[in-house]
N, C-alpha and C positions, 0 to 999 in steps of 0.2 A: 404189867408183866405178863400177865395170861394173854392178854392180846397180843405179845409179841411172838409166845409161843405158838400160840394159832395159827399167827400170819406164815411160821416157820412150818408146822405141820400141813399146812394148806401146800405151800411152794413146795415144797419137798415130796408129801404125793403124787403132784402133779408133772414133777420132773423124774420120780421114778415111774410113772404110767403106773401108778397104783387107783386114779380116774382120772378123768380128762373132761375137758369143758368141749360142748359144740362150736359151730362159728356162730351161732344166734348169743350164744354169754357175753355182755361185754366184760371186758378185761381192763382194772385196772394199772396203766400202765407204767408207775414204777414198781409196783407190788409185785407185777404180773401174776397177781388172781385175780380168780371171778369177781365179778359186782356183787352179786346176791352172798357171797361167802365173806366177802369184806364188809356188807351194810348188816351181816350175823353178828360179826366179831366187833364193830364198834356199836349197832343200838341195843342189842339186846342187853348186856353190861351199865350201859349209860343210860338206857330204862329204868333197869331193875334200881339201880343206885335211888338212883332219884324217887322212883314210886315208893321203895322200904324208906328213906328219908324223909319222905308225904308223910306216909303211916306213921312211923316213930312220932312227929310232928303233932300229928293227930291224935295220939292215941298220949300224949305229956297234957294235953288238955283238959 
């Protein structure tokens, strides 16, 4: 669910010119946002899951 907010608050600043990507960004293209703002919004989430699910693992030991 946050991720899909994200993807929304991302498209949305950027079609009010609240910032704007250069031509060097790539864009991905059904999303139309940035690379770097879409590999934020799905690893960092799917990191964190996963490493607190390590720990927890680790720490029932």
């Amino acid at each position: 669910m946050a991720s899909v907010v994200s993807f929304i608050a991302e498209w949305v600043a950027v079609e009010l010119d609240f910032w704007s990507y250069n031509e060097k960004m790539p864009i991905v293209p059904l999303l139309e946002v940035g690379l770097s703002p879409f590999l934020a919004i799905v690893i960092n989430p799917t990191l964190s899951f996963f490493l607190a699910s390590k720990i927890l693992v680790y720490n029932k030991k």
